[in-house]
N, C-alpha and C positions, 0 to 999 in steps of 0.2 A: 322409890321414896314413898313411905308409908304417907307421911305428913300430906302427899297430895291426894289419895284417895280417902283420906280422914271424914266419915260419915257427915261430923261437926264443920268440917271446911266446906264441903259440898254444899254443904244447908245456907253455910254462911254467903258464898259466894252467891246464890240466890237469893237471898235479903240485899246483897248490895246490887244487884240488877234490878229488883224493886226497885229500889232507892233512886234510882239515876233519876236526875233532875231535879231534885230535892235538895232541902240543908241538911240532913243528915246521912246524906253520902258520905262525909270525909270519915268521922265517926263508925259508918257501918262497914269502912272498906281497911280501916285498922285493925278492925277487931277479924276480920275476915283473914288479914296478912296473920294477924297472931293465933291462928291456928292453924301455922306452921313455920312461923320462926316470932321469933320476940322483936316488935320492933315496939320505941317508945314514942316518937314521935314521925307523923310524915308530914310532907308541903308538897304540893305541886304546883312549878312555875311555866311560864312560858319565854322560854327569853328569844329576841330578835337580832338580825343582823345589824341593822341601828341601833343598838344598844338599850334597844327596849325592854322593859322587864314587867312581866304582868304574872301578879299573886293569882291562882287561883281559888285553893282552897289548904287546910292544914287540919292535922289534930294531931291530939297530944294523950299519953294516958294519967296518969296521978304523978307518976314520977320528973316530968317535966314541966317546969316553968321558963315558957318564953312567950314572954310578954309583948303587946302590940308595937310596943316603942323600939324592940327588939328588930322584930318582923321588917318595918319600917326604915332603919338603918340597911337594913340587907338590900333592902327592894331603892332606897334612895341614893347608897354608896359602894354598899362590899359588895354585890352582886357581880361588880367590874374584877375582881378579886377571884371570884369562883372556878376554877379551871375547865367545871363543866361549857363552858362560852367558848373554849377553845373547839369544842364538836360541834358547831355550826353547819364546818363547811367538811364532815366527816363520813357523811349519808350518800348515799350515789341513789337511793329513791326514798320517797316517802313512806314510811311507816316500818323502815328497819331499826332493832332494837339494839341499843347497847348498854352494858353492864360498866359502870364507873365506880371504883371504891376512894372514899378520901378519909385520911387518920389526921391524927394532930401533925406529927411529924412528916408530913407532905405538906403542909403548908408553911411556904416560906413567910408570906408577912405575918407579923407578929402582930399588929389590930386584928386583924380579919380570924387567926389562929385563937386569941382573946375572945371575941366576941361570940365566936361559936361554942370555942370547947373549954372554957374556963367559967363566961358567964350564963352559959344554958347546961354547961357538964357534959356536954354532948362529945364520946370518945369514937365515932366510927359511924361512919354513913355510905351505904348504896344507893347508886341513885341509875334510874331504869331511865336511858334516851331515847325520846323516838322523835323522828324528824316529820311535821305535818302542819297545817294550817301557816303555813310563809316563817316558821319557825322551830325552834326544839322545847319539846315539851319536857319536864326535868321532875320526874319522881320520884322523891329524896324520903329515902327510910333510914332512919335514924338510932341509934342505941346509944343509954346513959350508964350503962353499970359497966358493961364489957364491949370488948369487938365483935364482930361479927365471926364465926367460924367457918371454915371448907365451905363446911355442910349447910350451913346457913345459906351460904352466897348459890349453892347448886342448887338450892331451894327455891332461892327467887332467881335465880335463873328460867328454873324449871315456870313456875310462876310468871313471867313477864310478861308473855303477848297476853293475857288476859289482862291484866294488871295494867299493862300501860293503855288497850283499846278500853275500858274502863273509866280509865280517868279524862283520854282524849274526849267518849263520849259524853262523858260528864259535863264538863268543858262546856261542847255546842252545845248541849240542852240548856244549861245555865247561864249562856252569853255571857261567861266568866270573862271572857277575853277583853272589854269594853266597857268592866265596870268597876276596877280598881286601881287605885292610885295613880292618876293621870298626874301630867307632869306638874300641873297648877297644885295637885294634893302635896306632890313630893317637895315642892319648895316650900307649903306653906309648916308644911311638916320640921320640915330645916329649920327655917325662924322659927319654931314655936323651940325648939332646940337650942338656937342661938341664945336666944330670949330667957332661957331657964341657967343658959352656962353664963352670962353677962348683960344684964337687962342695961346696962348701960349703952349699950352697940347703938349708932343711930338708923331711922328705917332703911336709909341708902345701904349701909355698913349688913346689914342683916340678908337686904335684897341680892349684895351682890357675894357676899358669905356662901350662902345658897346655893347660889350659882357656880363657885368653885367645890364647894360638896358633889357636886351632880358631875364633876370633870368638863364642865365649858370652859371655852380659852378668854380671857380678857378679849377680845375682838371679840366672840360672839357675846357676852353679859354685855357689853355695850352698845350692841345690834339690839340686843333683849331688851336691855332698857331704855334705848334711845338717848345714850350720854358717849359722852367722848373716851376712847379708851382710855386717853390721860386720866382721866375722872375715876376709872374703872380702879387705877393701879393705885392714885391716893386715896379711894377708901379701905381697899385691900390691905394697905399698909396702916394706915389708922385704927381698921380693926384690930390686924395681928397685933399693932402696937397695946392695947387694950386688952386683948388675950390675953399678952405675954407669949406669944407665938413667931416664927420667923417662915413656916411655911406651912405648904397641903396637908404635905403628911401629920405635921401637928394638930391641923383643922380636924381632920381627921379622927387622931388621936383624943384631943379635947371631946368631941362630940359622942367618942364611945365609951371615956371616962365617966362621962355624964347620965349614961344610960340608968 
């Protein structure tokens, strides 16, 4: 493959080893993919077996608009959605790579199918796995005009161990891991959500909203808030009543309308 011994890829890959540890890593490390396949935007998450999900870093190039409040939805709700969660328990050691493709038509729910490829345009995404730090690290390269081809995917095939020890190292030097969206961000994120779709909701109503967004059961939001589950399910019903909603998946649905 020409595209890896590319004079221009070489150089580049050497400006993003500069870079480690910095804010403009994510930046230097797209431009380094795209001098040998077209990608328009990437992210790299860290998701856990508890259902943890921690942003690390993302860019985007002119052609993509996905906006914070976007990102935030992923990281608070449709993250449970991602089929990449299912490779968790796929690795038999640390730091072996896998290649995961996902289109529109692989996603069966119709929010989370929305939210990607209808309001970001986004029609095809690779995403390079590798198992390390007590979970799966997920770097997701992205294309808005077209799919990915053959030859693209044997690209970043070819591409990966660099590419994914890259981003892991990025990671530790940046103490990414422990500096975004803690669970107090993601809730308060939800009410500021709630609050834009129906300012009418009361704090209770908003508090416990939240908390069905994020997939807790009525027994734990009222562990969480120290009220009685009775309590839990008449304001769950007060709010839907007030939505005009009759369940999750509408909670759901409502909150990606809104975006």
């Amino acid at each position: 493959m020409d595209e890896i011994t590319d004079p221009a890829l070489l150089d580049s890959i050497a400006e993003v080893i500069i870079a480690l540890g910095s804010a403009g890593f994510p930046a230097k490390l797209l431009k380094q993919i795209n001098h040998a396949v077209e990608v328009n935007h990437l992210s790299l998450v860290h998701l856990e077996a508890n259902s943890k999900v921690t942003y690390v870093f993302s860019a985007s190039d002119t052609q993509v608009n996905i906006t914070k409040t976007m990102q935030q939805l992923y990281l608070s709700i449709y993250y449970r959605l991602d089929p990449n969660k299912d490779f968790l328990d796929h690795f038999e050691n640390d730091h072996q790579i896998l290649i995961r493709r996902l289109q529109p038509q692989d996603i069966t729910d119709l929010d989370y199918r929305q939210l990607w490829y209808e309001r970001m345009g986004i029609v095809d995404r690779l995403s390079i796995l590798t198992r390390a730090d007590n979970g799966l690290y997920c770097l997701n390269l992205f294309r808005t005009d077209k799919g990915f081809s053959d030859h693209d995917v044997a690209v970043i095939k070819t591409l990966s161990s660099v590419l994914s020890a890259l981003s892991v190292r990025q990671t530790r030097l940046s103490g990414s891991l422990s500096s975004f969206m803690t669970r107090d961000t993601q809730i308060a994120t939800l009410i500021e959500r709630l609050e834009t779709i129906d300012d009418s909701l009361t704090k209770r109503e908003k508090e416990v909203c939240s908390r069905i967004l994020l997939g807790m059961s009525s027994e734990g939001i009222a562990l969480d808030l120290a009220i009685k589950m009775q309590s839990v399910q008449t304001y769950r019903k007060r709010a839907y009543a007030r939505l005009s909603i009759t369940s999750q998946n509408e909670l759901f649905s409502l909150c990606l309308t809104h975006v």
